[in-house]
PATI-669385 format. One record per residue (C-alpha): residue number from 1; residue in one letter; chain; z, x negated, y negated. Coordinates in nm, 3 decimals. Layout:
% PATI-669385
REC     k   r   c        c3        c1        c2
REC   NUM   a   A         Z         X         Y
...
***
This chain:
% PATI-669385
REC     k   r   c        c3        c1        c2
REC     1   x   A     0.000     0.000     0.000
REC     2   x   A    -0.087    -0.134    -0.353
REC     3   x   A     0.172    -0.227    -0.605
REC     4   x   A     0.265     0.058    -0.817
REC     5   x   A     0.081     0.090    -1.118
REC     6   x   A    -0.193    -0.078    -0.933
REC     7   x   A    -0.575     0.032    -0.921
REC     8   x   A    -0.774    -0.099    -0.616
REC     9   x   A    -1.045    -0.164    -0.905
REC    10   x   A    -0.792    -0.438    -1.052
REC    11   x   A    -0.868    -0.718    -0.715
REC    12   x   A    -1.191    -0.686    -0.788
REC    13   x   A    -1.097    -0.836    -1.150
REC    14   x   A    -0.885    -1.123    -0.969
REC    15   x   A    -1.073    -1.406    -0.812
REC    16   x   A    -0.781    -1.517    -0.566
REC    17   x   A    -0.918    -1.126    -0.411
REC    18   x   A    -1.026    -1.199    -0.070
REC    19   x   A    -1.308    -0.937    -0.128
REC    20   x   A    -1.590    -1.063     0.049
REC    21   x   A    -1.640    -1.045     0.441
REC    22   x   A    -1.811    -1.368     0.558
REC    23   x   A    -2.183    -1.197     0.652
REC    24   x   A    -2.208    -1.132     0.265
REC    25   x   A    -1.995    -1.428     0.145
REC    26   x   A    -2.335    -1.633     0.327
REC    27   x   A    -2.548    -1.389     0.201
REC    28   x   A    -2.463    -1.477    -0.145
REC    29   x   A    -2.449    -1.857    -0.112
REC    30   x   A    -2.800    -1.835     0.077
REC    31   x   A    -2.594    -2.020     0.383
REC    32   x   A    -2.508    -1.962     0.745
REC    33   x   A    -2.199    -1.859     0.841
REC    34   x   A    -2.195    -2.168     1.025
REC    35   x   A    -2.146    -2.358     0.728
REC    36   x   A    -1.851    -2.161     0.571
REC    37   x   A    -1.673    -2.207     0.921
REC    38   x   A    -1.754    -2.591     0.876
REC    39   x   A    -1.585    -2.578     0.511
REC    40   x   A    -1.318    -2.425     0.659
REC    41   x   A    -1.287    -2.666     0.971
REC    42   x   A    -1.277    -2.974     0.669
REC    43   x   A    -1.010    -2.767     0.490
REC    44   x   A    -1.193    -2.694     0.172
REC    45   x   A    -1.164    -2.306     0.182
REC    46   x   A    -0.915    -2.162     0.415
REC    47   x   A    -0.992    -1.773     0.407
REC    48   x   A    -0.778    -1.480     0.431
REC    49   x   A    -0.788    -1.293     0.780
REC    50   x   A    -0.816    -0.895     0.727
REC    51   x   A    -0.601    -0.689     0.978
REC    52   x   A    -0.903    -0.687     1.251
REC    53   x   A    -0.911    -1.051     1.203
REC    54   x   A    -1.239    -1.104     1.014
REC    55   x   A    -1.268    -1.418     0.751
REC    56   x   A    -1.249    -1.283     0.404
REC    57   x   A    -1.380    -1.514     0.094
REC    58   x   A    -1.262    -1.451    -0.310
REC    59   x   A    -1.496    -1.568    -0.577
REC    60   x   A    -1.289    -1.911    -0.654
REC    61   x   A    -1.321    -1.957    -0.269
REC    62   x   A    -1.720    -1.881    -0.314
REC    63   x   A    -1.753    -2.131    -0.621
REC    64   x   A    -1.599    -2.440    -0.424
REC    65   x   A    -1.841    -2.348    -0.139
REC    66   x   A    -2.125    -2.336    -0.361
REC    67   x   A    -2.025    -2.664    -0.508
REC    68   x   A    -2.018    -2.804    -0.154
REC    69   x   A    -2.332    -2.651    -0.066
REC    70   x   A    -2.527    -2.802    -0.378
REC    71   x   A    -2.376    -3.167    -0.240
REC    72   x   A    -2.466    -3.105     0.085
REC    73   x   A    -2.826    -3.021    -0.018
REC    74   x   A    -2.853    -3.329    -0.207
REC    75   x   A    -2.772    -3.502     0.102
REC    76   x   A    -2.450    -3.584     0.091
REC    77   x   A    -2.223    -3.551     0.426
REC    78   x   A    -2.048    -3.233     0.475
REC    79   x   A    -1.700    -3.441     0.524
REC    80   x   A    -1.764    -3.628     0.136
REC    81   x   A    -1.898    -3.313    -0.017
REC    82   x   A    -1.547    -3.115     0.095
REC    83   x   A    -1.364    -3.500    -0.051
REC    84   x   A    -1.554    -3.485    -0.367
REC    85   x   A    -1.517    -3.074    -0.429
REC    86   x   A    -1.128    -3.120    -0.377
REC    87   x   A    -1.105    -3.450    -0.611
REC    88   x   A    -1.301    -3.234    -0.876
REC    89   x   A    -1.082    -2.946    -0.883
REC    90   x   A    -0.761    -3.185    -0.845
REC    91   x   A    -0.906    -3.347    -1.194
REC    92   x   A    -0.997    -2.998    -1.360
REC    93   x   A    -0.670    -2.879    -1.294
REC    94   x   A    -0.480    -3.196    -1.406
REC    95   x   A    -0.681    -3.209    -1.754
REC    96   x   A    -0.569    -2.827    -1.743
REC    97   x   A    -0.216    -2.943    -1.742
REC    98   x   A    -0.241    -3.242    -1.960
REC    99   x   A    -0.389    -3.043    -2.249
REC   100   x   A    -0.123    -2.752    -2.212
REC   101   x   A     0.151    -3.070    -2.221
REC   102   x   A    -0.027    -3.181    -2.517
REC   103   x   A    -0.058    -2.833    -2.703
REC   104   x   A     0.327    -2.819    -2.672
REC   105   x   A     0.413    -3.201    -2.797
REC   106   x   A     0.146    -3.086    -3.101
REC   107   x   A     0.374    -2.754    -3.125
REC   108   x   A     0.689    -2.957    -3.113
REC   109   x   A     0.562    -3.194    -3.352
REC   110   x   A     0.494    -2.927    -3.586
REC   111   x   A     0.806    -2.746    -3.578
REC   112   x   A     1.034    -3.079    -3.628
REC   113   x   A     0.839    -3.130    -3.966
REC   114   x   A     0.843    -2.796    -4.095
***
């Protein structure tokens, strides 16, 4: 049961929403579903299981794979292009952080000269 105060139309605004089944989650990549299970085997997505047991992808889940797959097309291994993907979104979220530390020093800063 959702949350209360919940509308089933809010996961589909939330891209941690395991929303797609695997068949489409291919679909839309223009992959196999062979190739999601191999992400998945190198740890790069790790999908949700619905009740019946079926592999279910969100959109962040569908971005990494489609940064993998544009690797793996360019040649690159399937093991280096899962290494690479997770080092890029390591370093995206760290400059996340770093410029939300520095926002706060600058908002510190302020506030002790005013």
């Amino acid at each position: 049961m959702p949350p209360a105060g919940s509308r089933p139309v809010d996961n589909l605004d939330d891209d941690d929403y395991p929303a797609y089944t695997m068949g489409r989650a291919a679909e839309m990549l223009g992959t196999t579903p062979a190739f999601l299970r191999a992400l998945g085997d190198h740890r790069l997505i790790t999908p949700l299981r619905s009740e019946g047991g079926h592999r279910r992808y969100s959109r962040y889940q569908l971005r990494i794979a489609a940064r993998a797959r544009e690797l793996v097309d360019q040649g690159t291994a399937i093991e280096a292009a899962c290494r690479i993907v997770i080092l890029e979104d390591q370093l995206e979220e760290a400059r996340r952080i770093n410029d939300e530390l520095r926002s706060r020093d600058r908002e510190s800063a302020a506030k002790t000269t005013a």
